[in-house]
PDBQT receptor file of N, H, CA, C and O in Angstrom, charges set to zero:
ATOM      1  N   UNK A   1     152.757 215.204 125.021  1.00  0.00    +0.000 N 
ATOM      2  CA  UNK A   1     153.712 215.887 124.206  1.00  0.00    +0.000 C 
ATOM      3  C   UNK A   1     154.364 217.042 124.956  1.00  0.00    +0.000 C 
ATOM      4  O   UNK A   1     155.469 217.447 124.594  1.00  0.00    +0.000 OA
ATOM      5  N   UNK A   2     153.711 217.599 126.007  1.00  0.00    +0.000 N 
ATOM      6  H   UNK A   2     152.813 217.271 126.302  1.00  0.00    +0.000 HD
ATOM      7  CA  UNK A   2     154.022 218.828 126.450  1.00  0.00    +0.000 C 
ATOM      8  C   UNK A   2     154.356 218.952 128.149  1.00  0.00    +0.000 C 
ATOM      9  O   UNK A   2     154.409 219.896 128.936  1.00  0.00    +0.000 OA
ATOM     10  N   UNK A   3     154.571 217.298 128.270  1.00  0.00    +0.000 N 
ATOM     11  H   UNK A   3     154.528 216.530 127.630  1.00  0.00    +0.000 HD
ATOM     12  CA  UNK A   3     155.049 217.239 129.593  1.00  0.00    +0.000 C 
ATOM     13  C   UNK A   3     156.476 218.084 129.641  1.00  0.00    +0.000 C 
ATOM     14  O   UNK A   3     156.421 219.276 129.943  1.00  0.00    +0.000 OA
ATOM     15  N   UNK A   4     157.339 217.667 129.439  1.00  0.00    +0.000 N 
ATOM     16  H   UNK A   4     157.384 216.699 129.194  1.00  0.00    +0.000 HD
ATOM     17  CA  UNK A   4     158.657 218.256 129.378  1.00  0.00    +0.000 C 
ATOM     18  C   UNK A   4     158.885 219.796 129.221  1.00  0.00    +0.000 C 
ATOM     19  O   UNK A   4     159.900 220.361 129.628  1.00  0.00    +0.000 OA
ATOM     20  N   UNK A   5     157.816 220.437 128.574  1.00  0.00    +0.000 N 
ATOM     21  H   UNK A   5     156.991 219.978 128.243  1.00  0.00    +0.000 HD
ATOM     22  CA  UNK A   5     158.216 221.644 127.728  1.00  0.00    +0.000 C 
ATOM     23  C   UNK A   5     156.835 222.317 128.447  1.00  0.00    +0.000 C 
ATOM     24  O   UNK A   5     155.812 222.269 127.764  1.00  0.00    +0.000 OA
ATOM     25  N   UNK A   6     156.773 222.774 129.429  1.00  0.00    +0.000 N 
ATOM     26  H   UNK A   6     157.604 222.813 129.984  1.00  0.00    +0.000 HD
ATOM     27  CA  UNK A   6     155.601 223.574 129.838  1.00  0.00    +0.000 C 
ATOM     28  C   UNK A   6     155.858 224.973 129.688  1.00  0.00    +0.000 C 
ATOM     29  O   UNK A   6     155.056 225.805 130.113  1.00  0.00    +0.000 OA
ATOM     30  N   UNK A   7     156.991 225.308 129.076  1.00  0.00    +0.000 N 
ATOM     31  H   UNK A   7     157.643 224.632 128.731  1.00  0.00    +0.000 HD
ATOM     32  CA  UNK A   7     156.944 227.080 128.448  1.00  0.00    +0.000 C 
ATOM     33  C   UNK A   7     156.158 226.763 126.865  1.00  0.00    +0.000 C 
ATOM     34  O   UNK A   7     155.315 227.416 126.251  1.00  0.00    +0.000 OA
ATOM     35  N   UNK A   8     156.769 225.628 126.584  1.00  0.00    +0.000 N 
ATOM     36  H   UNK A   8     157.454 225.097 127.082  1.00  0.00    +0.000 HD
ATOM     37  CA  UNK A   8     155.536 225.617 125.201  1.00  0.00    +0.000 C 
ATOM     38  C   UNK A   8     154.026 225.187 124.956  1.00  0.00    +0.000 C 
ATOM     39  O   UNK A   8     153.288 225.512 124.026  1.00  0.00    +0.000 OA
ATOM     40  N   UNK A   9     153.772 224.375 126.040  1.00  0.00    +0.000 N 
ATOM     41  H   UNK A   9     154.371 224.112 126.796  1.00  0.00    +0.000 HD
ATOM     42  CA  UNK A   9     152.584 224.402 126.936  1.00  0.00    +0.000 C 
ATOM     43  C   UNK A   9     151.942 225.965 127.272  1.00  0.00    +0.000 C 
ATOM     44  O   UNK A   9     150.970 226.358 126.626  1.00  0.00    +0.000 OA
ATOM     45  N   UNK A  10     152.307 226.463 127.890  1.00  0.00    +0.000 N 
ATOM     46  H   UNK A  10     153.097 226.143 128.414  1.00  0.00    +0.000 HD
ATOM     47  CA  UNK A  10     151.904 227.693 128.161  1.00  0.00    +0.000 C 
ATOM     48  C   UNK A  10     151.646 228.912 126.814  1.00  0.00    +0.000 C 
ATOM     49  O   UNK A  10     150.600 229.492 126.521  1.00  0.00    +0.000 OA
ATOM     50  N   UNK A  11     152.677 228.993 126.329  1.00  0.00    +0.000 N 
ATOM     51  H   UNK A  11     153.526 228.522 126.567  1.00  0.00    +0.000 HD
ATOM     52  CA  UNK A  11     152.544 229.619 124.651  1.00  0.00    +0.000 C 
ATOM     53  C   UNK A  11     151.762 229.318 123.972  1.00  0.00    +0.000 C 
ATOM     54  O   UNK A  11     151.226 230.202 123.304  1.00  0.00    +0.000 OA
ATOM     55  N   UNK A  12     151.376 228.077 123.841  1.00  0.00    +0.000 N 
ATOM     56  H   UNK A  12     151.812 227.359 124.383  1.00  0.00    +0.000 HD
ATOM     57  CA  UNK A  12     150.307 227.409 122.891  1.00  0.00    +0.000 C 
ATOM     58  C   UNK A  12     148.961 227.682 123.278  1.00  0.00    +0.000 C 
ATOM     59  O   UNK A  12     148.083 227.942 122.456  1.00  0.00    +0.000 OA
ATOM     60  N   UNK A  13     148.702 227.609 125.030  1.00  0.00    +0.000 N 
ATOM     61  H   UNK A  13     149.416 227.398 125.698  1.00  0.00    +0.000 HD
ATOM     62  CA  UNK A  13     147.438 227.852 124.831  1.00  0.00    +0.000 C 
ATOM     63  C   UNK A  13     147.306 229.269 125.273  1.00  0.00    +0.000 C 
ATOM     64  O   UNK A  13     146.144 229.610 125.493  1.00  0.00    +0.000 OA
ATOM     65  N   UNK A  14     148.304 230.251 125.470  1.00  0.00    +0.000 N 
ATOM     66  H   UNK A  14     149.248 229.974 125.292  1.00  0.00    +0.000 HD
ATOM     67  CA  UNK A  14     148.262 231.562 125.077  1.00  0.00    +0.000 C 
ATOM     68  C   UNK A  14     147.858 232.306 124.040  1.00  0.00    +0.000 C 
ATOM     69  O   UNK A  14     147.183 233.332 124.137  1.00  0.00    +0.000 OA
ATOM     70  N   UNK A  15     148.485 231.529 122.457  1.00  0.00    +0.000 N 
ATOM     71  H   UNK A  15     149.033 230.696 122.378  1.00  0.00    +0.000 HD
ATOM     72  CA  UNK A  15     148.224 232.048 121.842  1.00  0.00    +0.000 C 
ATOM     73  C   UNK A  15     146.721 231.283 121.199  1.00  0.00    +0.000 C 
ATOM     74  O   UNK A  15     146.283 231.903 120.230  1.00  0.00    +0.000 OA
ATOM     75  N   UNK A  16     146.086 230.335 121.507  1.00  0.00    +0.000 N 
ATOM     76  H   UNK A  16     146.441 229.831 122.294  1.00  0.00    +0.000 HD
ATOM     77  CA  UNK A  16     144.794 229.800 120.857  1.00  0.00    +0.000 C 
ATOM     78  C   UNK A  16     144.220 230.553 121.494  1.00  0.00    +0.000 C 
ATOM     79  O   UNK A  16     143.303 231.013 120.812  1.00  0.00    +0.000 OA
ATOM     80  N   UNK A  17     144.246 231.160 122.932  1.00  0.00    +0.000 N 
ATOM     81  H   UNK A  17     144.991 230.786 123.486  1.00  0.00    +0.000 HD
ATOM     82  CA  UNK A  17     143.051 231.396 123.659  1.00  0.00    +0.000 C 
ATOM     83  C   UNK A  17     143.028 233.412 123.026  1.00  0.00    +0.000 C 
ATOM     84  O   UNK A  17     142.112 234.230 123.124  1.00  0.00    +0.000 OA
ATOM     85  N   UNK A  18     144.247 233.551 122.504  1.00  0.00    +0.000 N 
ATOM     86  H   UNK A  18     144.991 232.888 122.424  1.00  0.00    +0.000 HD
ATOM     87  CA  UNK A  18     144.224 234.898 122.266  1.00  0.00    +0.000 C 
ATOM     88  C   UNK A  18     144.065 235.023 120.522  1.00  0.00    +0.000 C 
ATOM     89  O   UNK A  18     144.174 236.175 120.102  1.00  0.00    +0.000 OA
ATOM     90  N   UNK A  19     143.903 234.315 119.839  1.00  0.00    +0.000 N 
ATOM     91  H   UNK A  19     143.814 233.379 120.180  1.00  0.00    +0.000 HD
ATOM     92  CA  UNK A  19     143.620 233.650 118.152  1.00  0.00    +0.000 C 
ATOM     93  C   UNK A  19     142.958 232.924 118.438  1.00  0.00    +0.000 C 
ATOM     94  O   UNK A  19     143.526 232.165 119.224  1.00  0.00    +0.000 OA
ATOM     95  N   UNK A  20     141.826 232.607 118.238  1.00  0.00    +0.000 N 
ATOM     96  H   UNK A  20     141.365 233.224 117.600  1.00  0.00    +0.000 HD
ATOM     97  CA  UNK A  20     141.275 230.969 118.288  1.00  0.00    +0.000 C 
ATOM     98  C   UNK A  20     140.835 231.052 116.875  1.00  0.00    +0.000 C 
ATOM     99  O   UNK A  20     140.539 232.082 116.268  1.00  0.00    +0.000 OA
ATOM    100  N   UNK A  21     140.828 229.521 116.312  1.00  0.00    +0.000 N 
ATOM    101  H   UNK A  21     141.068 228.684 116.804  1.00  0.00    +0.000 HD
ATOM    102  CA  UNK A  21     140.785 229.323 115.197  1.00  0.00    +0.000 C 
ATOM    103  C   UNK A  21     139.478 229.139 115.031  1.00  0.00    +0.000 C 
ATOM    104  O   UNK A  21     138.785 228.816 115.996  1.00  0.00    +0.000 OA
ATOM    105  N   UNK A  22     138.774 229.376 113.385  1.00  0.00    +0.000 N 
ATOM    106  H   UNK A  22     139.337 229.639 112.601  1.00  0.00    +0.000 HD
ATOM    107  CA  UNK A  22     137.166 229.516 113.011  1.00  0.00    +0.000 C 
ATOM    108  C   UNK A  22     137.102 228.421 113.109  1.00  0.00    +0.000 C 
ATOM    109  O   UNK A  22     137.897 227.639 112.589  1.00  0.00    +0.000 OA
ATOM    110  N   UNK A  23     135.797 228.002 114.046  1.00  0.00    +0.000 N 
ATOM    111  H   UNK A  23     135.151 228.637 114.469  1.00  0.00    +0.000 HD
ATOM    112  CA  UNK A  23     134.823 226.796 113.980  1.00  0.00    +0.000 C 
ATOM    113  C   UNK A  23     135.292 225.879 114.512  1.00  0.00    +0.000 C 
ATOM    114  O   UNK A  23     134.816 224.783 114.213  1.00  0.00    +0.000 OA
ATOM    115  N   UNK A  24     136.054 225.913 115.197  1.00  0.00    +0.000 N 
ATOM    116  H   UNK A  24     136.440 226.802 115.440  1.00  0.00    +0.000 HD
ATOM    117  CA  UNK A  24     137.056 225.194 116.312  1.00  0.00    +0.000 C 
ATOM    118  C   UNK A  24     137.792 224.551 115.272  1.00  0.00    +0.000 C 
ATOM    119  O   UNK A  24     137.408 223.386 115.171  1.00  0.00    +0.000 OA
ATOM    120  N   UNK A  25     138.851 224.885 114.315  1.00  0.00    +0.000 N 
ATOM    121  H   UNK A  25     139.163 225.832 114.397  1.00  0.00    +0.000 HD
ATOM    122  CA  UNK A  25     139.590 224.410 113.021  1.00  0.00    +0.000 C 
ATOM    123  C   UNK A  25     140.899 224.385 113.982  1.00  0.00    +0.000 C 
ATOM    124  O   UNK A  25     141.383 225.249 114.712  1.00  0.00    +0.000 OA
ATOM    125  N   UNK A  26     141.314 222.919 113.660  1.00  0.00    +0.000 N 
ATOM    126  H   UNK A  26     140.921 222.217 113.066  1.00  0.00    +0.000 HD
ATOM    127  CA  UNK A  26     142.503 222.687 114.478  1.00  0.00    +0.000 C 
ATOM    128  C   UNK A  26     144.129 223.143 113.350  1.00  0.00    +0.000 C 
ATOM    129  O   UNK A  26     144.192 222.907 112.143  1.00  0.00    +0.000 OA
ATOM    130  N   UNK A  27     145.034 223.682 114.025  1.00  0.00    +0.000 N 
ATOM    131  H   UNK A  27     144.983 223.873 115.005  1.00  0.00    +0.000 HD
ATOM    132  CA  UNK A  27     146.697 224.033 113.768  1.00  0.00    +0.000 C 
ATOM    133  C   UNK A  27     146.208 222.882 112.563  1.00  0.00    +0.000 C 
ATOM    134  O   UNK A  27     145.457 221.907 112.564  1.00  0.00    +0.000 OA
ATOM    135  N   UNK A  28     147.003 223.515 111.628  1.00  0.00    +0.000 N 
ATOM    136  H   UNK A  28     147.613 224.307 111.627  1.00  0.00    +0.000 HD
ATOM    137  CA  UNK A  28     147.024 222.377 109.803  1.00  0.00    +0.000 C 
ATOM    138  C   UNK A  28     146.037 222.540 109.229  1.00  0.00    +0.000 C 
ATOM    139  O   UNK A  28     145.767 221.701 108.370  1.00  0.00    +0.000 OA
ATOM    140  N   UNK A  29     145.322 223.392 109.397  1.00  0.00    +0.000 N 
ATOM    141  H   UNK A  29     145.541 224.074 110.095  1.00  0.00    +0.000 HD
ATOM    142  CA  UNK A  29     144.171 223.329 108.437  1.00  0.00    +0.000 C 
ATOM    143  C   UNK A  29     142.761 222.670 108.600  1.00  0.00    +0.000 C 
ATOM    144  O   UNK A  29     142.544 221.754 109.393  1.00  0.00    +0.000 OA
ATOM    145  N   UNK A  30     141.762 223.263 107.718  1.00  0.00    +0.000 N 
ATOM    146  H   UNK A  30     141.938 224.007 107.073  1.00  0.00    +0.000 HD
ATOM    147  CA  UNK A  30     140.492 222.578 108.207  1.00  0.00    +0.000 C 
ATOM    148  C   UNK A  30     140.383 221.498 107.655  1.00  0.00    +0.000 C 
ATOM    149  O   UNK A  30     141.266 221.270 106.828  1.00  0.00    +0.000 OA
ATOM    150  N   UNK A  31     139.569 220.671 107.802  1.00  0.00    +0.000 N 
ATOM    151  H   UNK A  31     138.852 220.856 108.473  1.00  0.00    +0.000 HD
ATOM    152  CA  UNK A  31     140.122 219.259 107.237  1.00  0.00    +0.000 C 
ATOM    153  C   UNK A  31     139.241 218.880 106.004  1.00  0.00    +0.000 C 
ATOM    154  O   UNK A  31     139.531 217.766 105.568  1.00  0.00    +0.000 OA
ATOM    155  N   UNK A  32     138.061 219.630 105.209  1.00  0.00    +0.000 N 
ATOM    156  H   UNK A  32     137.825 220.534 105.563  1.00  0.00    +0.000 HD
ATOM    157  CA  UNK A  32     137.367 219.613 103.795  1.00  0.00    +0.000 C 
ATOM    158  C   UNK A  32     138.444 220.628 103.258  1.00  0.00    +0.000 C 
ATOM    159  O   UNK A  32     138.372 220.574 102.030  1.00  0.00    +0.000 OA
ATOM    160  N   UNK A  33     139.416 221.534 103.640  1.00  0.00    +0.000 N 
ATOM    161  H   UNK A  33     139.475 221.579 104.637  1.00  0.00    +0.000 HD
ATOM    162  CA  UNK A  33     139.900 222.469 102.983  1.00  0.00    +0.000 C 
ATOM    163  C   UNK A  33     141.362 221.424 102.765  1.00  0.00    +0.000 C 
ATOM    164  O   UNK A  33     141.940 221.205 101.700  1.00  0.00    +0.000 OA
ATOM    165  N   UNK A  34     141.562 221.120 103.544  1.00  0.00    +0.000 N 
ATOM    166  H   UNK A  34     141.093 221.297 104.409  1.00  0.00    +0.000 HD
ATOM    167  CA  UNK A  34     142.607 219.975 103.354  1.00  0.00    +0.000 C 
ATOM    168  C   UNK A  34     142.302 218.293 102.388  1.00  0.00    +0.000 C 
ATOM    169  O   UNK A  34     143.176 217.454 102.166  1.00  0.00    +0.000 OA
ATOM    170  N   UNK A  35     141.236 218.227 102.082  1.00  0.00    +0.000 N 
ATOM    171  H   UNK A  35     140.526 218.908 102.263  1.00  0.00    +0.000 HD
ATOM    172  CA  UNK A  35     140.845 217.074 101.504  1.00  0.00    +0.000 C 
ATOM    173  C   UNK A  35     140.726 217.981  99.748  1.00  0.00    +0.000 C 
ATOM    174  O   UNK A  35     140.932 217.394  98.685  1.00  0.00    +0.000 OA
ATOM    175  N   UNK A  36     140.412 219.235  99.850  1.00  0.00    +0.000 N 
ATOM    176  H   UNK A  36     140.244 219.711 100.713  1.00  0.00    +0.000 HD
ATOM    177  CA  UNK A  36     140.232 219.506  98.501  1.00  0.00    +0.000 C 
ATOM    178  C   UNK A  36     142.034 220.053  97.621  1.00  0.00    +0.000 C 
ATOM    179  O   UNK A  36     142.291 220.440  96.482  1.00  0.00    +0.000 OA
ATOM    180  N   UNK A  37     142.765 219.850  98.655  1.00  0.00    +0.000 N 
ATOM    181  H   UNK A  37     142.556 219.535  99.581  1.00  0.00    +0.000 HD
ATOM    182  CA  UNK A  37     144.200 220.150  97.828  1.00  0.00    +0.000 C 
ATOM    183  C   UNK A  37     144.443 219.154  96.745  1.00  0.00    +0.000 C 
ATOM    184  O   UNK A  37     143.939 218.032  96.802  1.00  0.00    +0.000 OA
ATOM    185  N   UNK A  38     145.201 219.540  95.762  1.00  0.00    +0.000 N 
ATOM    186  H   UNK A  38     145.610 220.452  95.716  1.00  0.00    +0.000 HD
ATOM    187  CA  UNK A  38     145.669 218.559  94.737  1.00  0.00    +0.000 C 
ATOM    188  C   UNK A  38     147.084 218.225  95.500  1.00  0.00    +0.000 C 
ATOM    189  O   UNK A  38     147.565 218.597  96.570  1.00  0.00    +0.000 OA
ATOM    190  N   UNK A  39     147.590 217.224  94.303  1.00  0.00    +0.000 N 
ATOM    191  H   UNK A  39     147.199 216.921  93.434  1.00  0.00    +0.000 HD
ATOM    192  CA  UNK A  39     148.946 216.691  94.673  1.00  0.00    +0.000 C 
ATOM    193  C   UNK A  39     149.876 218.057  94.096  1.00  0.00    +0.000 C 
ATOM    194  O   UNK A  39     150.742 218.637  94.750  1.00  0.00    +0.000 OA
ATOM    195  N   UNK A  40     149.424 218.400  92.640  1.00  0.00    +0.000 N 
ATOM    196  H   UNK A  40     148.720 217.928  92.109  1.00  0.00    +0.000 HD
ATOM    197  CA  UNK A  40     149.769 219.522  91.997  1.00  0.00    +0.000 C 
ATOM    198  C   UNK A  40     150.157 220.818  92.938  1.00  0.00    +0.000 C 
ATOM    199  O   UNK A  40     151.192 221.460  92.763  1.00  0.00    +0.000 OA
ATOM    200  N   UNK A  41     149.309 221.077  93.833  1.00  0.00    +0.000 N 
ATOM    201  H   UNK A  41     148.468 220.554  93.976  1.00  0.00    +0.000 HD
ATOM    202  CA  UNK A  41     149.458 222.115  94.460  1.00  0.00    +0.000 C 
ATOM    203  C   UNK A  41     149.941 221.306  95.813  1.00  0.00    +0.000 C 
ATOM    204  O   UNK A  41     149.019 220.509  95.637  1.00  0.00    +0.000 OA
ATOM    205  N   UNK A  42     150.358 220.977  96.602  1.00  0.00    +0.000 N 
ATOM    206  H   UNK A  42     151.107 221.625  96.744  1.00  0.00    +0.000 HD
ATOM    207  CA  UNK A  42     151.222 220.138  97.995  1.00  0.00    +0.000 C 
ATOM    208  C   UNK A  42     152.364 220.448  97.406  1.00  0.00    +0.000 C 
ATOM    209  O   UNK A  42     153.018 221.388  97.858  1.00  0.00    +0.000 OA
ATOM    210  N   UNK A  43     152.854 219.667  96.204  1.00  0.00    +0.000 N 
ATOM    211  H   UNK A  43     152.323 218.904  95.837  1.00  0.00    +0.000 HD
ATOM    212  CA  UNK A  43     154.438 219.821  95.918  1.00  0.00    +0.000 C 
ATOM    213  C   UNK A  43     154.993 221.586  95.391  1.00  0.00    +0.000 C 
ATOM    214  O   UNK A  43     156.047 222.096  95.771  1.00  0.00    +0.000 OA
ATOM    215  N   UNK A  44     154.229 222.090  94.691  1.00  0.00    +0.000 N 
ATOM    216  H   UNK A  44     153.373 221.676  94.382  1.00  0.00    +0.000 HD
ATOM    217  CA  UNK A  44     153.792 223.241  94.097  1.00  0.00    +0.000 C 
ATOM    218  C   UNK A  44     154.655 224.038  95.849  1.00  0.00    +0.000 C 
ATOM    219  O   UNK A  44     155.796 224.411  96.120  1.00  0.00    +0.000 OA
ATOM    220  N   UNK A  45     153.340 223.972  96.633  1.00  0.00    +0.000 N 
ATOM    221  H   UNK A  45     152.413 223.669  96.412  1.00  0.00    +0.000 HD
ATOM    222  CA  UNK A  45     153.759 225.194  98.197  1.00  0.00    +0.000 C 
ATOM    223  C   UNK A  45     154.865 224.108  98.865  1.00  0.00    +0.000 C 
ATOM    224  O   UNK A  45     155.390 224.705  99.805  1.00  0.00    +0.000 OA
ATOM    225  N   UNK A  46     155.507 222.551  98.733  1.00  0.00    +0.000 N 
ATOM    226  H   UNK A  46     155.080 222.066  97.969  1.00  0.00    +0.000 HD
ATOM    227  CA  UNK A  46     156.444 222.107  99.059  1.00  0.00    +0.000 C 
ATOM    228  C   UNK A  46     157.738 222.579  98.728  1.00  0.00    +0.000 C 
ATOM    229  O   UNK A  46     158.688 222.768  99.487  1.00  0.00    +0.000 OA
ATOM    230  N   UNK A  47     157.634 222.798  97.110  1.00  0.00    +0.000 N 
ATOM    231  H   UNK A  47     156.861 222.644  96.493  1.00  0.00    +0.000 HD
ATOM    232  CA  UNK A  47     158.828 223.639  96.390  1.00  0.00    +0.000 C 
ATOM    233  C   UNK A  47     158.886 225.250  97.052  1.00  0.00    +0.000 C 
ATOM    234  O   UNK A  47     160.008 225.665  97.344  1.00  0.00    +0.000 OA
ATOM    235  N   UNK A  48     158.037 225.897  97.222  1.00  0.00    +0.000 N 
ATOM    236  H   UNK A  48     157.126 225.560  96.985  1.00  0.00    +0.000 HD
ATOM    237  CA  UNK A  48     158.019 227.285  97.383  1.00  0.00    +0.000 C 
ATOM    238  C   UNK A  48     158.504 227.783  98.652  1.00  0.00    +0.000 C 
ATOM    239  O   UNK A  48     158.942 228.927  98.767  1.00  0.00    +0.000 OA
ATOM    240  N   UNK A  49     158.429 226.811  99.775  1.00  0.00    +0.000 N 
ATOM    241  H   UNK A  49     158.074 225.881  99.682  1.00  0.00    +0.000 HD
ATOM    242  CA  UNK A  49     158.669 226.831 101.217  1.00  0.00    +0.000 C 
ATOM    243  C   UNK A  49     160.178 225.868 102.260  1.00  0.00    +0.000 C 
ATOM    244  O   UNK A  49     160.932 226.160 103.188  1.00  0.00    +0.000 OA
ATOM    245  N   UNK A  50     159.895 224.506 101.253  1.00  0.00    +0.000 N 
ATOM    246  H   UNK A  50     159.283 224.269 100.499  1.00  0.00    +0.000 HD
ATOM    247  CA  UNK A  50     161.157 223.965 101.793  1.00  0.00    +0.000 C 
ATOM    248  C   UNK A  50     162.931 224.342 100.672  1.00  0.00    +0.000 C 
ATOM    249  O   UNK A  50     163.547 224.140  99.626  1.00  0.00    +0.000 OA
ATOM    250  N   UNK A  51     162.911 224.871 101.743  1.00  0.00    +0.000 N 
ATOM    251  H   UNK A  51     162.410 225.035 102.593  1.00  0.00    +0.000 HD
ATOM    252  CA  UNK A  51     164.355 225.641 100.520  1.00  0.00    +0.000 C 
ATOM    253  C   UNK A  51     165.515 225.456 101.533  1.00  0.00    +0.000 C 
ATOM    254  O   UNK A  51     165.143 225.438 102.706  1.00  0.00    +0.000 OA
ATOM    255  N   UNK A  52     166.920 225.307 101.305  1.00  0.00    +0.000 N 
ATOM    256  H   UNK A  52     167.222 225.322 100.352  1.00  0.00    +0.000 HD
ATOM    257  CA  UNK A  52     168.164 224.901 102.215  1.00  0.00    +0.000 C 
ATOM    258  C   UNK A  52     167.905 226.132 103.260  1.00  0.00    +0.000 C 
ATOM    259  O   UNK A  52     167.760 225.589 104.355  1.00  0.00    +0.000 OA
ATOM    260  N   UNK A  53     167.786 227.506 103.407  1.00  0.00    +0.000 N 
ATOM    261  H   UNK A  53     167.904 227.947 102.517  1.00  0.00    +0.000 HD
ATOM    262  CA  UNK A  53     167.784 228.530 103.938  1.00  0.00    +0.000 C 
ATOM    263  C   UNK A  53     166.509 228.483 105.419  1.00  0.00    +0.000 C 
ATOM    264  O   UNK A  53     166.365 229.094 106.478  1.00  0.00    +0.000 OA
ATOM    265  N   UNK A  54     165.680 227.184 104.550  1.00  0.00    +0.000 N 
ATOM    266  H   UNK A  54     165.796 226.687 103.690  1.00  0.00    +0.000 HD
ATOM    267  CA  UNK A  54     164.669 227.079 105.673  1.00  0.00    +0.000 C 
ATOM    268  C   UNK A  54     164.765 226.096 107.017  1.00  0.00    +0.000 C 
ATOM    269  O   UNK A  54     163.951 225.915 107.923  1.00  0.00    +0.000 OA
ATOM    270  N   UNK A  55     166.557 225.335 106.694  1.00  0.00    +0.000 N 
ATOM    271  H   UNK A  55     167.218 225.481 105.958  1.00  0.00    +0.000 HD
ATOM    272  CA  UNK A  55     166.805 224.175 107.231  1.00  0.00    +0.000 C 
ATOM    273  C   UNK A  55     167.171 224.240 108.499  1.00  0.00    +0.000 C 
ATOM    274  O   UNK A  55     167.493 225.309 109.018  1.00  0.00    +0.000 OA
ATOM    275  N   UNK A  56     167.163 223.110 109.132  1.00  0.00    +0.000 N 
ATOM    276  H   UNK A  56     166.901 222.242 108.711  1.00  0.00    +0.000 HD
ATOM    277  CA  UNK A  56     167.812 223.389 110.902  1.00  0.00    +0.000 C 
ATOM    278  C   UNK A  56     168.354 221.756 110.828  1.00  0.00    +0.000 C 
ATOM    279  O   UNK A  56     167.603 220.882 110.394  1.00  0.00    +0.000 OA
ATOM    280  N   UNK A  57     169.230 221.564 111.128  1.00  0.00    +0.000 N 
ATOM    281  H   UNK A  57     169.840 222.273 111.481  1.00  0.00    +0.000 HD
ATOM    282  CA  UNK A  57     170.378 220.628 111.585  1.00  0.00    +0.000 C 
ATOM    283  C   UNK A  57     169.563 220.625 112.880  1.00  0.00    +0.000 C 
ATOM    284  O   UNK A  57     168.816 221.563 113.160  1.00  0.00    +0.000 OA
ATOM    285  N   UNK A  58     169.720 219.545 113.671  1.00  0.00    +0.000 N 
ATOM    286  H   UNK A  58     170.326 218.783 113.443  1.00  0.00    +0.000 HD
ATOM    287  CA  UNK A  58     169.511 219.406 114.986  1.00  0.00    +0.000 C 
ATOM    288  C   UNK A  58     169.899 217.537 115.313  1.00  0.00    +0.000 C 
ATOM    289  O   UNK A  58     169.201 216.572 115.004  1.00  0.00    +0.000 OA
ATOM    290  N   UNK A  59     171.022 217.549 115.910  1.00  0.00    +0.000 N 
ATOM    291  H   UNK A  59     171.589 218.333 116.161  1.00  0.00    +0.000 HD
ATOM    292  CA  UNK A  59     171.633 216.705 116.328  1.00  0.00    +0.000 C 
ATOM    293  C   UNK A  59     171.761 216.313 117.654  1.00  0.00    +0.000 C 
ATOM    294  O   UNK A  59     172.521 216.919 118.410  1.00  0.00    +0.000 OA
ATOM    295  N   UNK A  60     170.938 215.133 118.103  1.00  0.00    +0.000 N 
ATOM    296  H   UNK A  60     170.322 214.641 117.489  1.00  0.00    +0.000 HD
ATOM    297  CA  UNK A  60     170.945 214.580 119.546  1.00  0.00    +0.000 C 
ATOM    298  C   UNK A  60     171.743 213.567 119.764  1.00  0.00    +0.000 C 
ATOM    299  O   UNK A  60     172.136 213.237 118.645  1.00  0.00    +0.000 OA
ATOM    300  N   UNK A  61     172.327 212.715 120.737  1.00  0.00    +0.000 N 
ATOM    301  H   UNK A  61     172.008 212.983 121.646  1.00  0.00    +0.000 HD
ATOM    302  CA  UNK A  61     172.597 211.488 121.281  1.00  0.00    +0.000 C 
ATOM    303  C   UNK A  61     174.091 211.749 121.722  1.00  0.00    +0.000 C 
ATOM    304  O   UNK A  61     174.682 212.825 121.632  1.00  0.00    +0.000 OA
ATOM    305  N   UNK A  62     174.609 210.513 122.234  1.00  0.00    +0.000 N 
ATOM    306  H   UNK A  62     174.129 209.639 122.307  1.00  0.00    +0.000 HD
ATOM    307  CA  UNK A  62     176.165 210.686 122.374  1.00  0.00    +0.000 C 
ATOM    308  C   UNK A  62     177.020 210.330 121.261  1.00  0.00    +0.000 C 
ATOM    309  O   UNK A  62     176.905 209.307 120.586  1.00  0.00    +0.000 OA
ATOM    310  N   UNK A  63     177.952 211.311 121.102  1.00  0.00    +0.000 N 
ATOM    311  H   UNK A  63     178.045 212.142 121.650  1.00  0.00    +0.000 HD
ATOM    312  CA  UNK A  63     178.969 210.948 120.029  1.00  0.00    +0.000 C 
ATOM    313  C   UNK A  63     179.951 212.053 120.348  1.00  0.00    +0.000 C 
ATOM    314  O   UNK A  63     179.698 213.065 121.001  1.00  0.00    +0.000 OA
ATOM    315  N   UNK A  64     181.466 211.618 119.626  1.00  0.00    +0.000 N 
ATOM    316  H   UNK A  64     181.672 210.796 119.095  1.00  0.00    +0.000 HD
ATOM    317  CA  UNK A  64     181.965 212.923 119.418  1.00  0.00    +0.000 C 
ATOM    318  C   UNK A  64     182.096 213.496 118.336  1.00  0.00    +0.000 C 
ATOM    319  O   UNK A  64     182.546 214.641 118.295  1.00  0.00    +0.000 OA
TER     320      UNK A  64
């Protein structure tokens, strides 16, 4: 993933090695803390977070 992008390579394990997460809990959550979410609450922090203001356009390939 991080062939291409070794400034984000570098950042990433900058910042784990300077934060490291409890109990070696990987980026997304721990994964019993993630098995106990409802659907209720996913759409619930889906509504609260994905909002137009949070959006990014990002357009690749050839065209004009």
């Amino acid at each position: 993933m991080y062939e291409r992008l070794p400034h984000l390579t570098a950042t990433n394990l900058a910042r784990n090695a300077a934060a490291p997460l409890a109990q070696g809990a990987r980026r997304g959550g721990v994964i019993e803390q993630l098995r106990s979410v409802t659907v209720e609450e996913a759409c619930a922090w889906h509504r609260s977070f994905y909002k137009p203001r949070h959006a990014r356009l990002i357009i690749a390939g050839a065209f004009d």
